[in-house]
N, CA, C and O of each residue as an XYZ file, in Angstrom:
744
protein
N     -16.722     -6.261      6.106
C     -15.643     -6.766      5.258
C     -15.930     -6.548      3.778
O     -15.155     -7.054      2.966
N     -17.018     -5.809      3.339
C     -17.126     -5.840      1.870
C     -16.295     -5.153      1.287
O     -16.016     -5.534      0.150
N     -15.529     -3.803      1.855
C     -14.570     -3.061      0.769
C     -13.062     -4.175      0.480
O     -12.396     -4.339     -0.543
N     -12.910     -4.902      2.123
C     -11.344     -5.572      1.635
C     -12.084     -6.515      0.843
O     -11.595     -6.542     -0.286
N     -13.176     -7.396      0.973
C     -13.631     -8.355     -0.111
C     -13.546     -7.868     -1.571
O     -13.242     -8.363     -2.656
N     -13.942     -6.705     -1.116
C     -14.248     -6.190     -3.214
C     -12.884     -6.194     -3.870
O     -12.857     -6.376     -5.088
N     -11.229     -5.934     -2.916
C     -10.573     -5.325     -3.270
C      -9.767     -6.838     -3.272
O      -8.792     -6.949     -4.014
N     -10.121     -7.807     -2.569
C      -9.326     -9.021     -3.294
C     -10.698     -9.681     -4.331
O     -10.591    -10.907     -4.342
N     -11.366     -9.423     -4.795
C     -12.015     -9.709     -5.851
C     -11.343     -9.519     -6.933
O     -10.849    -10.342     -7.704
N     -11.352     -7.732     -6.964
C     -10.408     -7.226     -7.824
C      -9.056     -7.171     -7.978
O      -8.504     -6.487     -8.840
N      -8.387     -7.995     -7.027
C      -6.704     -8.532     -7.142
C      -6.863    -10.169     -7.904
O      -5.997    -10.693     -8.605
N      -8.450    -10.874     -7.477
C      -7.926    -12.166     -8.158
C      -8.105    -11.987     -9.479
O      -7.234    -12.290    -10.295
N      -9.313    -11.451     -9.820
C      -9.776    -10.568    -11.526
C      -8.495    -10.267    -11.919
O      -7.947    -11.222    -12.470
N      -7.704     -9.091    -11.812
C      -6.542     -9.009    -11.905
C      -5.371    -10.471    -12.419
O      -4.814    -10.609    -13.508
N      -5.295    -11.435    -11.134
C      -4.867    -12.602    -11.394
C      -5.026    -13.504    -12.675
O      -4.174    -14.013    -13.404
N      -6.824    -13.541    -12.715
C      -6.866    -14.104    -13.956
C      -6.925    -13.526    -14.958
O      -6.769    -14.300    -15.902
N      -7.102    -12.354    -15.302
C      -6.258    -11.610    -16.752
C      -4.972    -11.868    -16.484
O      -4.606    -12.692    -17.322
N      -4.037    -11.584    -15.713
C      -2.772    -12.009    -15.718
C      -2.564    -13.238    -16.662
O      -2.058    -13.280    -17.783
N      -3.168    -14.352    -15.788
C      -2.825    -15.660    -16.494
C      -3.123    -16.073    -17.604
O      -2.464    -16.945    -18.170
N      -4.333    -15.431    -18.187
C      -4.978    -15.992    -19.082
C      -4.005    -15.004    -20.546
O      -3.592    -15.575    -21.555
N      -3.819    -13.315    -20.240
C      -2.655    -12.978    -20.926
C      -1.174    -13.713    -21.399
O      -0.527    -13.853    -22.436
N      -1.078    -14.059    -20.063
C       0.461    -15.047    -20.165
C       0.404    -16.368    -20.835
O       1.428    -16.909    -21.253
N      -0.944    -16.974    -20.961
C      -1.089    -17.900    -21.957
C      -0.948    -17.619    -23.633
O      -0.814    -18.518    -24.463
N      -1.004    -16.314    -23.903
C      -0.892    -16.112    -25.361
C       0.221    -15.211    -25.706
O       0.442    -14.714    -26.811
N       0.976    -15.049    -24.485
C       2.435    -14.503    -24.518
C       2.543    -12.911    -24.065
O       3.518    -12.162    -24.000
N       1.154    -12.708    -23.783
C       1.486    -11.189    -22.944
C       1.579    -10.855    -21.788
O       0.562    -11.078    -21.131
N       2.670    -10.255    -21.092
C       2.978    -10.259    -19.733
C       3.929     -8.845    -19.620
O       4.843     -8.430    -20.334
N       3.115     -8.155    -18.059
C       4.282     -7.020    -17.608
C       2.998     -6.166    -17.939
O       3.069     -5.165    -17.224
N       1.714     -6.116    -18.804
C       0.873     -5.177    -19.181
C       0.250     -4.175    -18.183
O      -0.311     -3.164    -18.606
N       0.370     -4.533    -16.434
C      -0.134     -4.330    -15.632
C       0.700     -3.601    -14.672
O       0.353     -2.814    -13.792
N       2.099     -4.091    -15.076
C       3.361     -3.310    -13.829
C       3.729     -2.232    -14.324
O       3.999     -1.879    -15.472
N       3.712     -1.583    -13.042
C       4.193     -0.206    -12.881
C       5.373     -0.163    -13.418
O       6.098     -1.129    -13.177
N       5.956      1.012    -14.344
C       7.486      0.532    -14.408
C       7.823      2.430    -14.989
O       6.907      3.220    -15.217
N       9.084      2.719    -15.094
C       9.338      3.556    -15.383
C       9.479      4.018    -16.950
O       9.316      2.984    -17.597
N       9.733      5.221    -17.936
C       8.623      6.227    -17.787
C       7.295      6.320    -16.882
O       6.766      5.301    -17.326
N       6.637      6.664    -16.207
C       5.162      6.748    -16.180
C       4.432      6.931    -16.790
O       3.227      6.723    -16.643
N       5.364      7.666    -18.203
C       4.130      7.965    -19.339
C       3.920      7.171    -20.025
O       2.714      7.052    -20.237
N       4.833      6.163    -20.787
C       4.831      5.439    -21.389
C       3.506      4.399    -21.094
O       2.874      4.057    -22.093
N       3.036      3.856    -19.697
C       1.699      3.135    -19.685
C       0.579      3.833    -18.354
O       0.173      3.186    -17.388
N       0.332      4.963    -18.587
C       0.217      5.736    -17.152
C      -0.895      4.562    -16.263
O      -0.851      4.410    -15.043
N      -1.722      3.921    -17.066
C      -2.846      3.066    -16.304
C      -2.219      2.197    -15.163
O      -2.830      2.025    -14.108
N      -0.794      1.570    -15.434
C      -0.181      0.699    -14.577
C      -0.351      2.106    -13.577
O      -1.545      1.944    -13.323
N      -0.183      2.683    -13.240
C      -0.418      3.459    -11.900
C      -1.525      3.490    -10.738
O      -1.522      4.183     -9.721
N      -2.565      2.457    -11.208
C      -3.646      1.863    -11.053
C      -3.740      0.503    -10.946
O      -4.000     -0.060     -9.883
N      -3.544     -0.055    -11.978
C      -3.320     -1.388    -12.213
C      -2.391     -2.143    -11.719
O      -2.399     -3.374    -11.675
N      -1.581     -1.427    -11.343
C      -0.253     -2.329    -10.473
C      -0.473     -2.511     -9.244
O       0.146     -3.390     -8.643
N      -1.529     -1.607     -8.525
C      -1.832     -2.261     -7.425
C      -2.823     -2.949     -6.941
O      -3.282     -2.922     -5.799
N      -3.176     -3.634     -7.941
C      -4.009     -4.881     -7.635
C      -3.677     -6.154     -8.705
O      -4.272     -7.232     -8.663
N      -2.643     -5.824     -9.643
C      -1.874     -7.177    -10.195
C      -0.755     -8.024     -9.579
O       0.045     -7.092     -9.499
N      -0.178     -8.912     -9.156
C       0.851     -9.503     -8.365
C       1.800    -10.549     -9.504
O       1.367    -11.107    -10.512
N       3.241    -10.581     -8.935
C       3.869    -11.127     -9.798
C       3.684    -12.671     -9.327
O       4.402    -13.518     -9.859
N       2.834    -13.017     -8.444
C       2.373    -14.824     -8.583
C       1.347    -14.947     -7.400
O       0.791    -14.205     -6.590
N       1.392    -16.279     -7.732
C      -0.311    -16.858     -6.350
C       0.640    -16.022     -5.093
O       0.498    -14.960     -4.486
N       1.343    -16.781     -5.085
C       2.092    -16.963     -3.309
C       2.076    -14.774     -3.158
O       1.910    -14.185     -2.090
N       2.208    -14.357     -3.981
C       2.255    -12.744     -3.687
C       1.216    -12.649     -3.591
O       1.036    -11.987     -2.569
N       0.214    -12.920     -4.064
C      -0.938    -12.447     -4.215
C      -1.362    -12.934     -2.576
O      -1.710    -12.005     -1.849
N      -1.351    -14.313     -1.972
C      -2.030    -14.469     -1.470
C      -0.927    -14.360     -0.020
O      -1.379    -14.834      1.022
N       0.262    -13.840      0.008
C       0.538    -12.899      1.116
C      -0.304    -11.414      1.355
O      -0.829    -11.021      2.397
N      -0.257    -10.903      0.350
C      -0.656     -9.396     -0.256
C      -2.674     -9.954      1.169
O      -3.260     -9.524      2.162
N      -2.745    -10.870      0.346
C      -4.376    -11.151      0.599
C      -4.557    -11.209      2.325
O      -5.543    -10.807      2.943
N      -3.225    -11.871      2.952
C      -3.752    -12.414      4.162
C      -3.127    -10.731      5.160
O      -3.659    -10.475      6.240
N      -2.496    -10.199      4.834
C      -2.099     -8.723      5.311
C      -3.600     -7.721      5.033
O      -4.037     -6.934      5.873
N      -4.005     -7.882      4.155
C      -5.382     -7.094      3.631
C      -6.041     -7.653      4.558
O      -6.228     -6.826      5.451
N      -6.658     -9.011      4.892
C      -7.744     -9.676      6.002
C      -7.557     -9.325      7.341
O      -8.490     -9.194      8.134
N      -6.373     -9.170      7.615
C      -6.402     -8.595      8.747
C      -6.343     -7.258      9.359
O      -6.551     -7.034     10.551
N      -5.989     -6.219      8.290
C      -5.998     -4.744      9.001
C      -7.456     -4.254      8.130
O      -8.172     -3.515      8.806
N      -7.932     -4.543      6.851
C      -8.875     -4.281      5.942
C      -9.925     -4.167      6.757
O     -10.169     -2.963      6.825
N     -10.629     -4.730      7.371
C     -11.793     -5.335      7.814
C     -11.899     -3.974      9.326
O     -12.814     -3.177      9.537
N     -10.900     -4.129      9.936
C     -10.763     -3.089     11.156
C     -10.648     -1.119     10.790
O     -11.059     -0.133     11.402
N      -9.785     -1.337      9.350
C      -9.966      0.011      9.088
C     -11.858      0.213      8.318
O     -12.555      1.211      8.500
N     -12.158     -0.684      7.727
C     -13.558     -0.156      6.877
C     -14.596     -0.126      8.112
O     -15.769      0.119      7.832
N     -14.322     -0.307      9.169
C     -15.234     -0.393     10.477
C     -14.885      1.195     10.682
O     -15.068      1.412     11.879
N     -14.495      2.301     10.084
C     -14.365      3.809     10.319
C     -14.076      4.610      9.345
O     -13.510      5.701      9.424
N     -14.598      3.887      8.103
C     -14.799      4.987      7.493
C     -16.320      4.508      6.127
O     -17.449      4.200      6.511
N     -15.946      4.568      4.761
C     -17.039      4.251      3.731
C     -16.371      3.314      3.124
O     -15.255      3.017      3.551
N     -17.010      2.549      1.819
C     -16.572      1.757      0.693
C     -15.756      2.982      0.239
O     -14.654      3.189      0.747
N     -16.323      3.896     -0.814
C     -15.777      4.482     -1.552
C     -14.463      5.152     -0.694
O     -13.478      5.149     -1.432
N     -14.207      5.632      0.431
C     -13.161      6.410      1.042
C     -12.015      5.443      1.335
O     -10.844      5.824      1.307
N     -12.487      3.758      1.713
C     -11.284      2.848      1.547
C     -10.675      2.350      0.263
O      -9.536      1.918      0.083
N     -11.844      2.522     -0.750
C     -11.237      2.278     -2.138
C     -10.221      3.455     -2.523
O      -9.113      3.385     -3.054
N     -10.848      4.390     -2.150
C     -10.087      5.484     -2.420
C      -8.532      5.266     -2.002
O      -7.579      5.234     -2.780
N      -8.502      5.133     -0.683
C      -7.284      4.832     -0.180
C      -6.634      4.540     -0.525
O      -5.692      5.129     -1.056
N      -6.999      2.613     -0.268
C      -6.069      1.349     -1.358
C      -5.351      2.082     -2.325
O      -4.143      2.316     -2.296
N      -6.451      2.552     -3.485
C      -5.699      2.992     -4.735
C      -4.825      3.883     -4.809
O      -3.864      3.763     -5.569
N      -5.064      5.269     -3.785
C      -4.217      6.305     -3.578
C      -2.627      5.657     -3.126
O      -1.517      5.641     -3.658
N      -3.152      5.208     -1.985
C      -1.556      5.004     -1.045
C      -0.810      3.727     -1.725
O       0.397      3.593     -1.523
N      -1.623      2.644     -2.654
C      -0.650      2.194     -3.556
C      -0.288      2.743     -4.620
O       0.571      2.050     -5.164
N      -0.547      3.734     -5.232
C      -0.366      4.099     -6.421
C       1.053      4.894     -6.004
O       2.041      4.747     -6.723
N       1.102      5.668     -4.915
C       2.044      6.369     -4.304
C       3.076      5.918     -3.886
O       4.084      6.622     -3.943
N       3.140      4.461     -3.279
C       3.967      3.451     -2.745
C       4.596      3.277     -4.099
O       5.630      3.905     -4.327
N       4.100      2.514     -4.996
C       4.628      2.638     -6.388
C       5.020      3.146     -7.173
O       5.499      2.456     -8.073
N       5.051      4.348     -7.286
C       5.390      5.307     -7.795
C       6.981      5.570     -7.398
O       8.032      5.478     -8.034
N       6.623      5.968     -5.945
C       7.656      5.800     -5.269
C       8.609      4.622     -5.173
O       9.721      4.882     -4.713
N       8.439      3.781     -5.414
C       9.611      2.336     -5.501
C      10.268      2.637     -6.690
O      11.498      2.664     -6.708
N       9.287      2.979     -8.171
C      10.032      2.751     -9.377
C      11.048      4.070     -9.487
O      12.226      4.058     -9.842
N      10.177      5.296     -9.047
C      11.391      6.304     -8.868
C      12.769      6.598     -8.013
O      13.895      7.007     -8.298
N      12.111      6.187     -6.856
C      13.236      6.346     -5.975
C      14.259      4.932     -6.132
O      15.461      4.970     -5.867
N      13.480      3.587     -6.654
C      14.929      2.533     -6.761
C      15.440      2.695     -7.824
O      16.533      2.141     -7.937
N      14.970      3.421     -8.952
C      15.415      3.602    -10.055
C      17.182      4.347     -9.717
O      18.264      4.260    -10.298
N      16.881      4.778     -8.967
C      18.239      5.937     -8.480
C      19.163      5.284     -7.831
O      20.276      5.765     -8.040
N      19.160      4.386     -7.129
C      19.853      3.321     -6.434
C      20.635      2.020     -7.068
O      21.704      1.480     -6.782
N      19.565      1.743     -8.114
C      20.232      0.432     -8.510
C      18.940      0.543    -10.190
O      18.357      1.525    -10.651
N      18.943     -0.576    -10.541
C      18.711     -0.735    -12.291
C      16.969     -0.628    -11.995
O      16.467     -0.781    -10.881
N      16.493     -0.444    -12.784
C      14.887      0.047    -12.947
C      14.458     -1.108    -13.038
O      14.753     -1.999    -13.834
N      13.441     -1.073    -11.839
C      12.135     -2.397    -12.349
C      11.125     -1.821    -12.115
O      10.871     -0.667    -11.769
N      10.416     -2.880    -12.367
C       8.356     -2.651    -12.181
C       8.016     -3.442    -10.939
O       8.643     -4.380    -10.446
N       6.847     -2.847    -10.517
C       6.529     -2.773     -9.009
C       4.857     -3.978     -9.699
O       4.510     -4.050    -10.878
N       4.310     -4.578     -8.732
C       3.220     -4.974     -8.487
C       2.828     -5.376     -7.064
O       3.565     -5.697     -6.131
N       1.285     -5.267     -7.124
C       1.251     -5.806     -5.644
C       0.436     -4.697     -4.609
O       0.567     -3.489     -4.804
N      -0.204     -5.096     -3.768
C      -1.240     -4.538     -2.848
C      -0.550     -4.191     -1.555
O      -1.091     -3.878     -0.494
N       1.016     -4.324     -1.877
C       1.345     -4.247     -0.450
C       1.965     -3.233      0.517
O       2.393     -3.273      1.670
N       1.784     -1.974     -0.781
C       2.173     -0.591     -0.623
C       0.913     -0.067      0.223
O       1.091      0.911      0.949
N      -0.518     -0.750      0.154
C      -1.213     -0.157      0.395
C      -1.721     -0.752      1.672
O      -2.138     -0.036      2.583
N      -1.688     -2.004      1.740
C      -1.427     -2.918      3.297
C      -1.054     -1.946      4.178
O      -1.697     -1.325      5.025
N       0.625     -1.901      3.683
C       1.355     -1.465      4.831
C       0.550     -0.001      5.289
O       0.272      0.183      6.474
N       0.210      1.004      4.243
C      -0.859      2.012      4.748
C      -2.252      1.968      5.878
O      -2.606      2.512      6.924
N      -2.634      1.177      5.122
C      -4.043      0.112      6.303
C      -3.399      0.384      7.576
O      -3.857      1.250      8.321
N      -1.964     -0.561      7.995
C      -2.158     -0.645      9.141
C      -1.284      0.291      9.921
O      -1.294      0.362     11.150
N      -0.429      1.096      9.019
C       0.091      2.526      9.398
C      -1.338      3.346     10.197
O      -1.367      3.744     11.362
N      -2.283      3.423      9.324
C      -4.072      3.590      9.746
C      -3.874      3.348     11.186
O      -3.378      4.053     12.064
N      -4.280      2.420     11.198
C      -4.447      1.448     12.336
C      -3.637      1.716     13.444
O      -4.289      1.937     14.464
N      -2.329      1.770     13.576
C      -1.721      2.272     14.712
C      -1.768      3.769     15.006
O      -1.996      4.169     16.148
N      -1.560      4.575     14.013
C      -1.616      5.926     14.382
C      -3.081      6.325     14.655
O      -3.206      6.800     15.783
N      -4.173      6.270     13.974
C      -4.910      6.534     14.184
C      -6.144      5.524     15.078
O      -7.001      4.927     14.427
N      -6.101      5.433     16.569
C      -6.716      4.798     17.463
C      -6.350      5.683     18.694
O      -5.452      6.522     18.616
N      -7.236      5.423     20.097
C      -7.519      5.881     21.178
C      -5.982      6.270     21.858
O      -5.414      7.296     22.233
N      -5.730      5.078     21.794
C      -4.110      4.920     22.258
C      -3.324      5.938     21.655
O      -3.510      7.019     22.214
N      -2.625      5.976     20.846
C      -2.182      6.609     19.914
C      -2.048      8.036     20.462
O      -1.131      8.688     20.962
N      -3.488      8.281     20.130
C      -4.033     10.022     19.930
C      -3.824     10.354     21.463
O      -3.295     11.448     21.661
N      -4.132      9.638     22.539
C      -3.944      9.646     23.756
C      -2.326     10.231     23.686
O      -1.858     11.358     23.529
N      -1.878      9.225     23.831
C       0.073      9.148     23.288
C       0.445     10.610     22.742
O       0.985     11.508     23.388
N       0.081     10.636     21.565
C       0.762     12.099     20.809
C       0.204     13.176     21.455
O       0.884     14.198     21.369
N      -1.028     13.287     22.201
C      -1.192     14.703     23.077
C      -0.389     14.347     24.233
O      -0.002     15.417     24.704
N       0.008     13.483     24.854
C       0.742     13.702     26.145
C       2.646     14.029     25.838
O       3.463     14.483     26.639
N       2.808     13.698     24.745
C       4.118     14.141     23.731
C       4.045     15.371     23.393
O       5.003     16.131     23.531
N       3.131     15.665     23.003
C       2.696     17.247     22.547
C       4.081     17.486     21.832
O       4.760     18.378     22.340
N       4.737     16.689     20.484
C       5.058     16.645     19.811
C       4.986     17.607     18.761
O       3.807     17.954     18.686
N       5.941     18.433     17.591
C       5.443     19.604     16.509
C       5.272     18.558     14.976
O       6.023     17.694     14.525
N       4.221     18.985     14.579
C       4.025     18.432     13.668
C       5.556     18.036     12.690
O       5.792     17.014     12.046
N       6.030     18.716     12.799
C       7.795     18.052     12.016
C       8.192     17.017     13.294
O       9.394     16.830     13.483
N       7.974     16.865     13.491
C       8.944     15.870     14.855
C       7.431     14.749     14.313
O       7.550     14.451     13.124
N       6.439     14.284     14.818
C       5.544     13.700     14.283
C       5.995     12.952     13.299
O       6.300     11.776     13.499
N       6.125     13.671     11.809
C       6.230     12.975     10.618
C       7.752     12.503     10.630
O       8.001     11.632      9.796
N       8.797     12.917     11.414
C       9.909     12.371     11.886
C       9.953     10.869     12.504
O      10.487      9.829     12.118
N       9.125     11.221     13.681
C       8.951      9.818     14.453
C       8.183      8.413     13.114
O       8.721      7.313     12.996
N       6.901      8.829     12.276
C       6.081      8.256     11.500
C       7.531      7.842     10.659
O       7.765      6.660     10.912
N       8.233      8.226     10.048
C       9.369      8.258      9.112
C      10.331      7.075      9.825
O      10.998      6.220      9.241
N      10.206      7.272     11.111
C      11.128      6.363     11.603
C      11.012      4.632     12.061
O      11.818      3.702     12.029
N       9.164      4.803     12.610
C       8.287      3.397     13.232
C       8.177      3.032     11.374
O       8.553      1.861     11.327
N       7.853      3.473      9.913
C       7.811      3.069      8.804
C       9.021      2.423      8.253
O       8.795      1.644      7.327
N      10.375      2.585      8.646
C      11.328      2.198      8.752
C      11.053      0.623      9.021
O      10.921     -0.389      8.334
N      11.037      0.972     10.420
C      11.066     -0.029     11.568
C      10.487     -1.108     11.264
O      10.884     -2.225     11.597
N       8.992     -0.738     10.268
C       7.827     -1.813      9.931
C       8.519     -2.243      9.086
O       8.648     -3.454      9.263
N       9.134     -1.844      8.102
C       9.702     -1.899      6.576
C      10.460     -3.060      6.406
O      10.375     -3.865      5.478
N      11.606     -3.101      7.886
C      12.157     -4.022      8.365
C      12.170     -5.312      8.001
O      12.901     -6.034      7.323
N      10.522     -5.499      9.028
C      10.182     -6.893      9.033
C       9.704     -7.193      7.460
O       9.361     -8.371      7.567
N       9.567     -6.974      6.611
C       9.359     -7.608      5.466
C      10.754     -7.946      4.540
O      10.802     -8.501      3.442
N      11.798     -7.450      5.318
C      12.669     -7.077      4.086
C      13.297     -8.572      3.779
O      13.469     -9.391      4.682
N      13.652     -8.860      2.244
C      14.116     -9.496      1.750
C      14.158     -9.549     -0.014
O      13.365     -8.999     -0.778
N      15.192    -10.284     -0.317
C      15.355     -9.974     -1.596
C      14.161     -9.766     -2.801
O      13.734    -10.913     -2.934
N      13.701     -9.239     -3.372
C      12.577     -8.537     -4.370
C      11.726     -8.300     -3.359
O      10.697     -8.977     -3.378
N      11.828     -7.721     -2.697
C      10.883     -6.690     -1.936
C      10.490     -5.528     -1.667
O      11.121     -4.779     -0.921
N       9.339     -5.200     -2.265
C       9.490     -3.465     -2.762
C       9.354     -2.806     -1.402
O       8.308     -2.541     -0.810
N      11.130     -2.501     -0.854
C      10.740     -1.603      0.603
C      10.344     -0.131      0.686
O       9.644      0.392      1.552
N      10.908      0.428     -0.352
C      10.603      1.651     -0.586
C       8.873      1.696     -0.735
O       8.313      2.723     -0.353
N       8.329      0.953     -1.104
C       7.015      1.045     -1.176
C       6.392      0.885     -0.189
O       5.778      1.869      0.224
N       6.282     -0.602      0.702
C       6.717     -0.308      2.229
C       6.557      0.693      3.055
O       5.607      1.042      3.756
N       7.913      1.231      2.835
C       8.251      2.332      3.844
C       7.148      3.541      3.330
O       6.714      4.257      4.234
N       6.715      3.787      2.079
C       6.162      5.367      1.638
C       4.872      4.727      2.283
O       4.603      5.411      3.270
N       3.824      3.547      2.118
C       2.533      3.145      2.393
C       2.464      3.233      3.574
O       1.416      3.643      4.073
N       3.708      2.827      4.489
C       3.509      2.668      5.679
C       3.138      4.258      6.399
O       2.094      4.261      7.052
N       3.813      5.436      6.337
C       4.404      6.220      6.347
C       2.715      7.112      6.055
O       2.240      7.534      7.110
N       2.044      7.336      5.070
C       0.933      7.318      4.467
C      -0.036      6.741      5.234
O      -0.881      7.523      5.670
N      -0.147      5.598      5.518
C      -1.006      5.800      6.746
C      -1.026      6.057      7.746
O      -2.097      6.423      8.230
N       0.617      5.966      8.867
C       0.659      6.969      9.823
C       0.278      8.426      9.346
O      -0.667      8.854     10.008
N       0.722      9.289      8.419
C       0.115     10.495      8.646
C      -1.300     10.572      8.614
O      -1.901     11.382      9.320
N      -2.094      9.490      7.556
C      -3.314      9.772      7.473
C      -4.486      8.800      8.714
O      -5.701      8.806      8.915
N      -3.506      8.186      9.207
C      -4.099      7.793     10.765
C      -4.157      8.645     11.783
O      -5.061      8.343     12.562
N      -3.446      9.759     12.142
C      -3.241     10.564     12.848
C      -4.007     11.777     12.824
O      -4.277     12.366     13.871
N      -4.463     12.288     11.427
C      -5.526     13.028     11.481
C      -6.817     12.216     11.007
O      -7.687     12.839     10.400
N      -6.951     11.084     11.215
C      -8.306     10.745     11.046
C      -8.798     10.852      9.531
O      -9.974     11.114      9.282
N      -8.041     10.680      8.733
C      -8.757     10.851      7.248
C      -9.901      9.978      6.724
O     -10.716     10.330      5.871
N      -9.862      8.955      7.262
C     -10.917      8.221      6.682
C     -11.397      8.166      7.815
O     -11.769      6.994      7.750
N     -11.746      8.545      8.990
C     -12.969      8.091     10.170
C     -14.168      9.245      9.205
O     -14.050     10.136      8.365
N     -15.146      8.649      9.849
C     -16.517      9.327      9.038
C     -17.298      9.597     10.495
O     -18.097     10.528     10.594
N     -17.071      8.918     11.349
C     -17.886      9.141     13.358
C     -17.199     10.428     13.718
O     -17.385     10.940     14.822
């Protein structure tokens, strides 16, 4: 459990710069938001800042449970890697693609990269891999089906300020990268 430990270490760290900022009137320094250029670090930083406890410590109890099962197959550094990758991407993706839909906001939150974890987690296990060779599925049909169970997951979270698009891209992100094994190291 030390990489998901390190990585809500560094979401509560996060937390308390948050708060301790918002005590002297600075706030938003951390969310992702559109330009990208304008603060490129939030591309980083947004996914381990949360817009309150109760996010944070949903964000936390989704991390405890798939975190711990994915770092059992691969390194520290290759799950850090992850986290940061597949949220940064989740995010990215929310502020661009909702930007197009409806009025621009800023993204925070670990939960682009959750939903990746356990995208991980289902695609890439015994079962699974068993499953997709007896489908003998083409790699476009694959990222079709992944496109569609990310949906499906996306679902169950949905409700008002809920970054689904982020969701859906994290989720999506770790089915593909569950499926070829990106982070197993055995």
């Amino acid at each position: 459990m030390r990489a998901t430990l390190q990585t809500l270490a560094l979401a509560s760290l996060f937390a308390i710069a948050q708060g301790a900022l918002r005590l002297v009137g600075v706030t938003g320094l951390f969310a992702l938001s559109t330009p990208l250029a304008f603060a490129p670090w939030t591309v980083v930083t947004s996914v381990y800042a949360h817009g309150s406890l109760g996010h944070l410590l949903a964000n936390a109890l989704g991390l405890l449970i798939v975190g711990p099962l994915v770092e059992r197959r691969t390194t520290v550094v290759r799950f850090h890697a992850f986290v940061v990758t597949t949220g940064a991407l989740a995010g990215i993706a929310q502020v661009a693609l909702g930007a197009l839909i409806g009025p621009p906001v800023a993204v925070l939150g670990l939960s682009g990269a959750v939903f990746a974890l356990g995208g991980y987690l289902l695609a890439g296990n015994v079962v699974s891999a068993r499953l997709f060779d007896r489908l003998r599925l083409s790699p476009r049909r694959q990222l079709l089906l992944f496109g569609v169970v990310a949906v499906l997951l996306t679902a169950t979270t949905a409700a008002p300020g809920v970054a689904l698009i982020a969701h859906a891209v994290g989720a999506f992100c770790g089915l593909a990268a569950g499926r070829v094994g990106l982070l197993d190291v055995r």
